[in-house]
MARLO-694810 format. One record per residue (C-alpha): residue in three letters; chain; x, z, y. Coordinates in steps of 0.02 Angstrom, whole numbers, m for minus. Each point is the difference from the previous one (the first is absolute). Example, Ala and Ser with C-alpha at 12.3 -4.5 7.8 and 13.67 -1.06 7.14 Angstrom:
residues 2
SITE ALA A 615 390 m225
SITE SER A 69 m33 172
//
This chain:
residues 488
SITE UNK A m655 m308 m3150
SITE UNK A m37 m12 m198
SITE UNK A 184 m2 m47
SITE UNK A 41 174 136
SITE UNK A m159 77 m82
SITE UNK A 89 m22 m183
SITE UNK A 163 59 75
SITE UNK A m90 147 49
SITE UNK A m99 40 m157
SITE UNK A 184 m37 m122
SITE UNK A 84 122 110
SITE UNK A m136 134 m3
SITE UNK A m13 m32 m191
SITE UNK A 204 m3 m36
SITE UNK A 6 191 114
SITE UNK A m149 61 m116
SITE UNK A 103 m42 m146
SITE UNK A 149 61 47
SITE UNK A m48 150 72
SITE UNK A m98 62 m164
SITE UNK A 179 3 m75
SITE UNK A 124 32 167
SITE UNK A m21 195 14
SITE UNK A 180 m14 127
SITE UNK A m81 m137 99
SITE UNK A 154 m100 m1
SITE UNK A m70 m162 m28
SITE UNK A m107 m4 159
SITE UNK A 125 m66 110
SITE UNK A m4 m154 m91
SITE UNK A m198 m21 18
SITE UNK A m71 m24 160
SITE UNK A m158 86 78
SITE UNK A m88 m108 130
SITE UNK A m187 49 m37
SITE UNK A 2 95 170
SITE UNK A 70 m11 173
SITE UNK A 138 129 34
SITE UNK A m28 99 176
SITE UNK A m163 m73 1
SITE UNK A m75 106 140
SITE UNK A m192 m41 42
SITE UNK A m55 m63 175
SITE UNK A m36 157 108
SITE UNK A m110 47 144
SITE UNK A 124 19 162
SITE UNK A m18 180 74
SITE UNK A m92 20 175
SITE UNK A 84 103 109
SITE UNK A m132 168 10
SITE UNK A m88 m3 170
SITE UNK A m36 117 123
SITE UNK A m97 57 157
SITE UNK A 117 m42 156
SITE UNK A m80 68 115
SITE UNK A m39 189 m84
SITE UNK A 163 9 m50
SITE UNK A 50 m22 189
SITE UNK A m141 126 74
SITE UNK A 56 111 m132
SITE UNK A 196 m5 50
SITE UNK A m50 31 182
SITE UNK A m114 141 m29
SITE UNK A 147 58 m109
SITE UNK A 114 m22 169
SITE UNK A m95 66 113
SITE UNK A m41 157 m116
SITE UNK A 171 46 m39
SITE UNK A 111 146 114
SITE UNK A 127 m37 129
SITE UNK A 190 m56 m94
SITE UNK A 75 135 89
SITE UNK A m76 147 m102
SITE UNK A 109 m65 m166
SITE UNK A m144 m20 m119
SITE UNK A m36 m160 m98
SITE UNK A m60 m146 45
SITE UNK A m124 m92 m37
SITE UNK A 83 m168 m71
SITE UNK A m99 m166 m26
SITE UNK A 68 m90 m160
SITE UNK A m106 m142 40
SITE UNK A 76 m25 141
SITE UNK A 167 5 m84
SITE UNK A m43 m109 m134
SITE UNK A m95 m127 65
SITE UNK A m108 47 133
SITE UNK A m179 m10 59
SITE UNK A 1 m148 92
SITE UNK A 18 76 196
SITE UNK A 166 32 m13
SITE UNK A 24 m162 117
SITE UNK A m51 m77 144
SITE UNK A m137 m81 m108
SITE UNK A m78 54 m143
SITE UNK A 31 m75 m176
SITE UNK A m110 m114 m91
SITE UNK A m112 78 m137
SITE UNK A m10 m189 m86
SITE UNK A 99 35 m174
SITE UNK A 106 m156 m79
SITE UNK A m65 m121 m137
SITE UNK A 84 86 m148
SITE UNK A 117 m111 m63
SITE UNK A m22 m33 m206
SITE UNK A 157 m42 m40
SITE UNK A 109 120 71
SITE UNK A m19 114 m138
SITE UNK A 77 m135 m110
SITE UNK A 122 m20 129
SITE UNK A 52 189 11
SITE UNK A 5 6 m194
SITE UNK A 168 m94 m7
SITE UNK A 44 m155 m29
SITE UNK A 77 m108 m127
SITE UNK A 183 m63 m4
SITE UNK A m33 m139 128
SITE UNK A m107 m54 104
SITE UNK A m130 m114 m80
SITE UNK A 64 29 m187
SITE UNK A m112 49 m138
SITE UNK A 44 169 m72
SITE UNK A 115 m20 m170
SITE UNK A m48 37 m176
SITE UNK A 119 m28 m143
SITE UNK A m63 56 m150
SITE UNK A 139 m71 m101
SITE UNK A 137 m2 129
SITE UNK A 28 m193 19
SITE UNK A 38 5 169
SITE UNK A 168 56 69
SITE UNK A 53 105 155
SITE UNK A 47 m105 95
SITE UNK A 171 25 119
SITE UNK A 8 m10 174
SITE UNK A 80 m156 105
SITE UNK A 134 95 43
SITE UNK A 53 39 m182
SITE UNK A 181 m72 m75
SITE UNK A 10 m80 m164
SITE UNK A 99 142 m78
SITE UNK A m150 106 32
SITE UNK A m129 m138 m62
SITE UNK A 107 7 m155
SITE UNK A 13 194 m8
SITE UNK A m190 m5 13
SITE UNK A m34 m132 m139
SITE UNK A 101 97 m121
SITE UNK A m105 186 36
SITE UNK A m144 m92 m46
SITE UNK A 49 m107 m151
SITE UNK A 102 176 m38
SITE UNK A m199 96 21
SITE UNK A m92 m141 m98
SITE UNK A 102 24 m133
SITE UNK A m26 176 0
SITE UNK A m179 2 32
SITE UNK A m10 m125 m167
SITE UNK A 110 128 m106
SITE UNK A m130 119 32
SITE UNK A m130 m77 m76
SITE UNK A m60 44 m184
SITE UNK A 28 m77 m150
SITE UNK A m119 m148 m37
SITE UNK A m127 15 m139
SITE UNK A m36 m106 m141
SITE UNK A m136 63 m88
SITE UNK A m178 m88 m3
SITE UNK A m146 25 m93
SITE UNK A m97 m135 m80
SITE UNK A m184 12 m14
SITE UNK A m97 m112 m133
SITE UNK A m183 m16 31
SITE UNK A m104 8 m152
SITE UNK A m83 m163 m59
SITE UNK A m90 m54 m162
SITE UNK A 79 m151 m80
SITE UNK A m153 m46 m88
SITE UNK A m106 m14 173
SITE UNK A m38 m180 16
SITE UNK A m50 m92 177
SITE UNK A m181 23 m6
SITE UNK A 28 191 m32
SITE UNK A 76 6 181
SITE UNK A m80 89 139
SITE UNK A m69 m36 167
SITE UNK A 150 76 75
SITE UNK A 126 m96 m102
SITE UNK A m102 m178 19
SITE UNK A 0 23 186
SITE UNK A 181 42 m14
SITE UNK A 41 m132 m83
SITE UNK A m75 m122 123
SITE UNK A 83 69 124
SITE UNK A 163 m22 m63
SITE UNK A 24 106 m141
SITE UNK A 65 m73 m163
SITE UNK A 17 96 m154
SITE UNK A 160 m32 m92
SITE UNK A 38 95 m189
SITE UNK A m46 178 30
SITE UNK A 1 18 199
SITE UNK A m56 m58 156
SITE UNK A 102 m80 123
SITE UNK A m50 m14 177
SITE UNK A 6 m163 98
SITE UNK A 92 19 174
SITE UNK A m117 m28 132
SITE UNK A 125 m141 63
SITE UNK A m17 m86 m161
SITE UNK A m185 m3 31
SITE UNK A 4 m82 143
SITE UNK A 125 m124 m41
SITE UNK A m119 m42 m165
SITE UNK A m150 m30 113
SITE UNK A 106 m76 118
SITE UNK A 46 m126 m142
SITE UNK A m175 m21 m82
SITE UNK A m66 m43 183
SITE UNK A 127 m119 9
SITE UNK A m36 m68 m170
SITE UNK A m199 m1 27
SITE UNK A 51 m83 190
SITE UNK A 96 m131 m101
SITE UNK A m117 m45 m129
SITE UNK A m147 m14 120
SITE UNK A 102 m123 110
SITE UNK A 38 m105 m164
SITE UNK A m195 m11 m17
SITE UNK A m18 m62 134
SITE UNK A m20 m210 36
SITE UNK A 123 m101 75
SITE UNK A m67 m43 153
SITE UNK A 20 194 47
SITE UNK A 178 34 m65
SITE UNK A 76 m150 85
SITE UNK A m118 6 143
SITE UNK A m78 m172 23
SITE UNK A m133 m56 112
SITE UNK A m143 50 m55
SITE UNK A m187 m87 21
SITE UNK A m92 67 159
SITE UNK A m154 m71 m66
SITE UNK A m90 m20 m170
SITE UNK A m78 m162 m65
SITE UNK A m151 1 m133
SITE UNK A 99 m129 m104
SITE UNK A 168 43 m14
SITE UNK A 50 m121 m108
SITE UNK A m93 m168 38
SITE UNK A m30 m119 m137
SITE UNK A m14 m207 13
SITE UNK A m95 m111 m95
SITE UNK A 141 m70 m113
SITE UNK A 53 184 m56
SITE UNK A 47 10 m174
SITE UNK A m16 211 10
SITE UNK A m177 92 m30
SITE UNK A m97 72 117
SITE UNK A m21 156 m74
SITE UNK A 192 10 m3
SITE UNK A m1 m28 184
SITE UNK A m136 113 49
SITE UNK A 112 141 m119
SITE UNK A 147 m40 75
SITE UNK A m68 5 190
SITE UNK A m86 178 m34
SITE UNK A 157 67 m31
SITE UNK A 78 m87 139
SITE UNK A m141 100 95
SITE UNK A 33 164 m58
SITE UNK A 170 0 7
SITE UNK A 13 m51 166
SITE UNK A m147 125 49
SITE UNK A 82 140 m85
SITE UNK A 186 m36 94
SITE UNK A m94 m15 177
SITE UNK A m80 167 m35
SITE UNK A 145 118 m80
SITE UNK A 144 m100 83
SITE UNK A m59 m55 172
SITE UNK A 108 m107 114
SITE UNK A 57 84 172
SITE UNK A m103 m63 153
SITE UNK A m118 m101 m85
SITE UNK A m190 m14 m18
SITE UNK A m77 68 m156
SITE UNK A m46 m134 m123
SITE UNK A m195 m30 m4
SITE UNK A m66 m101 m136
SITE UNK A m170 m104 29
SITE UNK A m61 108 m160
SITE UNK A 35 146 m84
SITE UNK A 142 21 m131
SITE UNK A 70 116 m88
SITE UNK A 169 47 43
SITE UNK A 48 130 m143
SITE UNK A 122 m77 m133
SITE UNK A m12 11 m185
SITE UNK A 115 106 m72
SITE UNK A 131 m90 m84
SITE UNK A 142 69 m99
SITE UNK A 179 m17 28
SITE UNK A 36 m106 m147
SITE UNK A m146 m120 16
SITE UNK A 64 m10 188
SITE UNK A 181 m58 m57
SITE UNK A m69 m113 m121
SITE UNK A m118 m91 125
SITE UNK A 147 m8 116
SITE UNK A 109 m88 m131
SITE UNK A m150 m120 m56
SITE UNK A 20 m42 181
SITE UNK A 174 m37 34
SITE UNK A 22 m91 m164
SITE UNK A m166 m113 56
SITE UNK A 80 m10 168
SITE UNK A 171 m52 m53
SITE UNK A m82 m126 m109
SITE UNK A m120 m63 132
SITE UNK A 169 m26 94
SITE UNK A 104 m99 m128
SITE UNK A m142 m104 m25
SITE UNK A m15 m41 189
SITE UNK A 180 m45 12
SITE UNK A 6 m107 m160
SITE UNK A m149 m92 99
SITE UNK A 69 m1 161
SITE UNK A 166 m78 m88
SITE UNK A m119 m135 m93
SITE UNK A m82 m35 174
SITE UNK A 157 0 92
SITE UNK A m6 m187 110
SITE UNK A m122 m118 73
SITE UNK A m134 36 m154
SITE UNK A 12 207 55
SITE UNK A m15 m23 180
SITE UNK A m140 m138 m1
SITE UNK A m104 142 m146
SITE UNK A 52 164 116
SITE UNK A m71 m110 147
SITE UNK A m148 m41 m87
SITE UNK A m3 185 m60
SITE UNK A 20 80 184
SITE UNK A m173 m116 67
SITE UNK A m81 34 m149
SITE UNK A m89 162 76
SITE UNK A m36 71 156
SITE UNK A m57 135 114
SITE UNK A m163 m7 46
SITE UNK A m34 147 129
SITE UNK A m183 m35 m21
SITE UNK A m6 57 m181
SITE UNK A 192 131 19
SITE UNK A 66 m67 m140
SITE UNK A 100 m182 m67
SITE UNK A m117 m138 m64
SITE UNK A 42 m151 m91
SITE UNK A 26 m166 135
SITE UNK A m116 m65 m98
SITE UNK A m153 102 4
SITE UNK A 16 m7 168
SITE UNK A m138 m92 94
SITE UNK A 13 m101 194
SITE UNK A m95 158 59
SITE UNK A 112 125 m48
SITE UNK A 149 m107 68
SITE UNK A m69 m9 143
SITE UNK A m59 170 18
SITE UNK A 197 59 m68
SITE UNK A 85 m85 145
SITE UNK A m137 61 123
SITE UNK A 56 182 m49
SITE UNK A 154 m24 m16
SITE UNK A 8 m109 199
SITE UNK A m121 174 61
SITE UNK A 144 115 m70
SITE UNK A 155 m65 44
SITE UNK A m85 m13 197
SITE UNK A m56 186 m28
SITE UNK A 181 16 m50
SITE UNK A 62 m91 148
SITE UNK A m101 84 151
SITE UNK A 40 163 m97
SITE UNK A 207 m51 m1
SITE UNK A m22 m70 185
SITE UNK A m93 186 52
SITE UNK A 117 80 m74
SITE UNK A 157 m77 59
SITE UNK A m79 16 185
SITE UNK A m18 195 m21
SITE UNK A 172 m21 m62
SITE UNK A 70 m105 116
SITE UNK A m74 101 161
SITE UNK A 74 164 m86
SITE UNK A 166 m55 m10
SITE UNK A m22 m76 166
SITE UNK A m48 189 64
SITE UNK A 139 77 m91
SITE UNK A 127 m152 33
SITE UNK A m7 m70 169
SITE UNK A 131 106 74
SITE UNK A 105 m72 m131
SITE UNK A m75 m179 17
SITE UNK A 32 22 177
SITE UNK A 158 49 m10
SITE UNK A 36 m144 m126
SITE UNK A m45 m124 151
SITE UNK A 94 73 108
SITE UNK A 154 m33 m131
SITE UNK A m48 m165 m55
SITE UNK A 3 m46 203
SITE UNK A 159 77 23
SITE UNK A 68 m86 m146
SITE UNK A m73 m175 41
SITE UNK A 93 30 188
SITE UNK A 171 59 m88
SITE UNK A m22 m181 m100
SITE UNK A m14 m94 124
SITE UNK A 127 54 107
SITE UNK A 128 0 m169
SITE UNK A m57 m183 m31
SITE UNK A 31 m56 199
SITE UNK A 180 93 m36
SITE UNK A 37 m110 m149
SITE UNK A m39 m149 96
SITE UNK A 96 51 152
SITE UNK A 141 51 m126
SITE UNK A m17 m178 m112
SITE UNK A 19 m62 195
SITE UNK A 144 75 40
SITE UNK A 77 m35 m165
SITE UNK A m9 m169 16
SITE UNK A 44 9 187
SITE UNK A 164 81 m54
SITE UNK A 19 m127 m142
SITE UNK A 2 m143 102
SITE UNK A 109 66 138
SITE UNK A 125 61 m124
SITE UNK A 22 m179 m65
SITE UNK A m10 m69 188
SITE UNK A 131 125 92
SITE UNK A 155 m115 m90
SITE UNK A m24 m131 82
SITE UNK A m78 81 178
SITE UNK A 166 73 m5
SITE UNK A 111 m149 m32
SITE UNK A m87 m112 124
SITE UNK A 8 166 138
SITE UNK A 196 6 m74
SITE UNK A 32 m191 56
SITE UNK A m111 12 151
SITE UNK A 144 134 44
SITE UNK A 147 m85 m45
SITE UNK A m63 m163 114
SITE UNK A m44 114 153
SITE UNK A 175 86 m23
SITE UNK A 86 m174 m25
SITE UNK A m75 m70 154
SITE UNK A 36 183 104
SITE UNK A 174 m33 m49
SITE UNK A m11 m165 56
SITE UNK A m67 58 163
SITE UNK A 131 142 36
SITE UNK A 144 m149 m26
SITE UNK A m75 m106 121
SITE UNK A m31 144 123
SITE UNK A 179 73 m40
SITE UNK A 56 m203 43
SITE UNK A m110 5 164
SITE UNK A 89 148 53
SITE UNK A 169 m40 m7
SITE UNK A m48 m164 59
SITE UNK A m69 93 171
SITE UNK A 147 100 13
SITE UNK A 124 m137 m5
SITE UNK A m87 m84 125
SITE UNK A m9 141 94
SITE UNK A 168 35 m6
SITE UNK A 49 m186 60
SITE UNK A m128 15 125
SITE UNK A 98 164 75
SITE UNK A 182 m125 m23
SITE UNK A m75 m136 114
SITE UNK A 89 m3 192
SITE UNK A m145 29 128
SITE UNK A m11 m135 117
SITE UNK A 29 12 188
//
């Protein structure tokens, strides 16, 4: 909306300025005027029919009939226009109803014409961008025909126009060299902070883009430097404590560092942490309560002193850290492990007193009372773990025993399907063998079946000789027994 509002106000400025000097108004048809609506025509009240009396107008036309002379005489009638027109309402078998029609609002729009389609927004080109455009039906040779009357009427249209002018005037504003800053006025201060700058002899004007993209930057800068302020634990978001102790830093017996050191050192420790749970908070957590009051608002430190510290501390650090490797090399072996052993049970935590004591200082009491605590918390821990894996384990029983169900079902089917593939193998291995052993066997079945044959068909042989020697033995002695006299 901004940038058609300063399309608007250049082209009403450009047709003031060229119409001060344009007395032939040629140069208008290159400058557009949308500032109003062409055939713009405001929202009328529809017209209402003008009513009348029915029923007079009726008795009146029958009085009228009734009055008048006979049609054979050849004087005028009386005529009833109404009638004509459109009636009285008893012209027909029934009469018509006097209820008039909701007047419709948009007929009047309607009846005013309409555009060059149906649905499309009425045209306005100002400049003439847009193109007749040709019918579906039309050829190419007339496309072309029409491209070249209007490149051939651009051209004329631009031959018409005047001659440009190159004349400007210059305007100096008048300003004392010898005026010095505090001189300035109210006016030219406030101008100045707002983007003003004064440069030789005039003023120049910063864009209003240019502002913003300066603030833009210096919020970004300011952003920047407040997140390089701020500690550590908030830029590279580590856990943070949820709770705060009274001695932050606890000291032992055998400490070689002051108190007072300590003491400075934990205050700070205090306050800084204070000061990040109030102005950087972490997300879904309980505000940090200490047992006493503190004050949570920083010194101001500058920039410099800040870099310095931070150097102080990585050199100290990186120093601390050569030193612990040049030990842990000198302690590598039996010797290290046997003095970090002796080093690790050295201390330990007391929950009694929240904090590490010496193994030492500890009495038979405070043993006793440390493994009491700690034998009450790891059963609180264990009927809280067994509860909760209970709820847990009757939840996903809720929202799993279809599945669980199902899973029998499977694991039945699957146990079945085993079974009946192991019995398969065996009856397989069975067969195997079976065919194995037969294969090896059916040789010799053969060649014993083979001379089992060749005996019976030997001794068949022999049998059909000795029946073929019967028979001709029997006929021969048939044959003398026919040759034989009879006796008397």
């Amino acid at each position: 909306m901004a940038t058609i509002a300063k399309l608007g106000q250049q082209s009403a400025l450009a047709r003031e300025l060229v119409g001060a000097d344009d007395n032939s108004g040629s140069a208008n048809g290159l400058l557009g005027d949308y500032s109003e609506t062409p055939s713009l025509v405001p929202a009328r009240t529809p017209r209402v029919p003008m009513q009348s009396d029915r029923i007079m107008n009726e008795a009146l036309a029958q009085r009228a009939m009734a009055a008048q002379s006979t049609p054979l005489l050849g004087s005028d009638q009386t005529t009833r226009p109404e009638q004509h027109d459109r009636g009285t309402g008893f012209h027909g078998a029934l009469p018509q109803g006097r209820d008039m029609p909701t007047p419709n609002p948009f007929a009047l729009s309607v009846a005013m014409g309409r555009g060059g389609g149906p649905g499309m927004t009425a045209l306005r080109d100002e400049l003439g961008l847009n193109t007749p455009a040709l019918g579906e039906g039309a050829t190419p040779r007339e496309r072309k025909l029409a491209n070249r009357g209007l490149r051939e009427q651009l051209a004329h249209k631009l031959a018409a126009l005047p001659q440009p002018k190159n004349e400007f005037e210059i305007v100096v504003p008048e300003h004392n060299a010898d005026q010095s800053e505090e001189s300035l006025t109210a006016d030219a201060v406030a101008a100045l902070h707002i983007g003003q700058t004064a440069v030789g002899s005039a003023a120049i004007v910063e864009d209003r883009a240019d502002i913003e993209r300066r603030i833009e930057q210096e919020r970004k800068n300011a952003a920047e430097l407040e997140l390089s302020r701020r500690s550590q634990s908030v830029k590279r978001n580590l856990p943070r404590p949820d709770m705060l102790l009274e001695n932050v830093l606890a000291t032992t017996s055998d400490s070689n560092v002051p108190v007072s050191v300590l003491d400075m050192i934990s205050n700070e420790m205090r306050t800084l942490i204070m000061h990040d749970a109030y102005k950087h908070p972490v997300p879904d957590t309980l505000p940090l309560r200490p047992s006493r009051p503190i004050n949570s608002t920083l010194e101001s430190i500058a920039d410099n002193m800040l870099e310095k510290a931070r150097s102080m501390v990585e050199e100290e650090m990186s120093s601390m850290l050569q030193e612990m490797r040049d030990a842990y090399d000198e302690l590598s072996g039996p010797a290290g492990e046997n003095l970090w052993h002796s080093a690790e049970h050295s201390e330990i935590w007391l929950p009694q007193s929240q904090r590490y004591v010496s193994t030492e200082d500890i009495t038979k009491d405070d043993w006793i009372q440390k493994h009491r605590l700690d034998l009450e918390r790891r059963r609180e821990l264990m009927a809280e773990q067994a509860s909760r894996a209970t709820k847990v384990e009757r939840k996903l029983g809720v929202a799993l025993g279809g599945y669980q169900a199902r899973s029998k079902a499977l694991c039945e089917k699957i146990q079945t399907a085993y079974k009946k593939f192991e019995q398969t193998k065996l009856d397989t291995k069975a067969f195997a063998d079976l065919h194995t052993s037969e294969k090896a066997i059916i040789p010799a079945r053969i060649e014993k079946a083979q001379s089992e044959l060749n005996k019976v068909e030997a001794r068949e042989t022999q049998l059909q000789e000795e029946y073929q020697t019967l028979l001709e033995r029997r006929d021969k002695l048939a044959a003398e027994l026919v040759s034989l006299p009879t006796s008397a």
